[in-house]
C-alpha positions in Angstrom: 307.4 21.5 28.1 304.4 22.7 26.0 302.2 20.0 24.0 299.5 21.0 21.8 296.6 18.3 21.8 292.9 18.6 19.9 289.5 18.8 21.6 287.1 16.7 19.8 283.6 15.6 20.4 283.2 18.6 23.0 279.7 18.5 23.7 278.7 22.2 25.7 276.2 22.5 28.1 273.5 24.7 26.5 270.7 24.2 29.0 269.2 21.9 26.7 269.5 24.5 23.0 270.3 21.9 20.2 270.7 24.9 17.7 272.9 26.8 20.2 275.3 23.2 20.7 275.0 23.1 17.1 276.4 26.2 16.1 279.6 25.8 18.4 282.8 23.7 17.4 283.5 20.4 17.9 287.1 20.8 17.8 289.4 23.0 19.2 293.2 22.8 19.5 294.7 23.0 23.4 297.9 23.8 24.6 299.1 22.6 28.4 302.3 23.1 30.0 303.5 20.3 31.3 305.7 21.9 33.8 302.8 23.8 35.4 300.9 20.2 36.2 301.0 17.8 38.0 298.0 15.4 38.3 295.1 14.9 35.2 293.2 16.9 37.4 295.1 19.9 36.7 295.5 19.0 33.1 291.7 18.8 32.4 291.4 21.8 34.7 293.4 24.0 32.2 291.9 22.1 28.9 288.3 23.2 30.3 289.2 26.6 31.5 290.6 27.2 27.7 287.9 25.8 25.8 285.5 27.7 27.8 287.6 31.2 27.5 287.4 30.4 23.4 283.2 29.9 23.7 281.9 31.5 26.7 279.8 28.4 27.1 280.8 25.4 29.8 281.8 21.7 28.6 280.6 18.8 29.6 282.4 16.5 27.6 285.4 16.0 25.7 288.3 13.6 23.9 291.7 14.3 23.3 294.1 13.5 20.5 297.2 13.9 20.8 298.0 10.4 23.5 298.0 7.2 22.0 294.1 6.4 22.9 291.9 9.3 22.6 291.4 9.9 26.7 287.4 10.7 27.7 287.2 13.8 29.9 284.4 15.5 31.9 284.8 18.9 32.9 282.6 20.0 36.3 
């Protein structure tokens, strides 16, 4: 089963360039196959791997929408 959830709040790491965080999105939609995971690990392996494939740039932070409480993630 495929869901599609929203990144929100991502916050990139930017070695420290405010303009360069500034000028990337906040939000970015997701899509995980739930078949293909098994633990969170895995899910917030594949949410970070896609957001960083869409910007280049790494994430350090992110929420989710699309569970009942938006879930906190940090990607390493």
């Amino acid at each position: 089963m495929r869901i599609r959830l929203l990144a929100f709040n991502i916050v990139w790491d930017t070695d420290g360039d405010v303009k360069l965080g500034a000028s990337l999105p906040t939000e970015i939609f997701v899509e995980i196959d739930l078949s293909e995971t098994s633990e969170w690990s895995d899910i917030n392996d594949t949410i970070c791997d896609q957001l960083s494939d869409q910007t280049g740039y790494c994430v350090e932070d992110y929420k989710l929408e699309g569970y009942p409480t938006p879930t906190r993630s940090v990607c390493y």
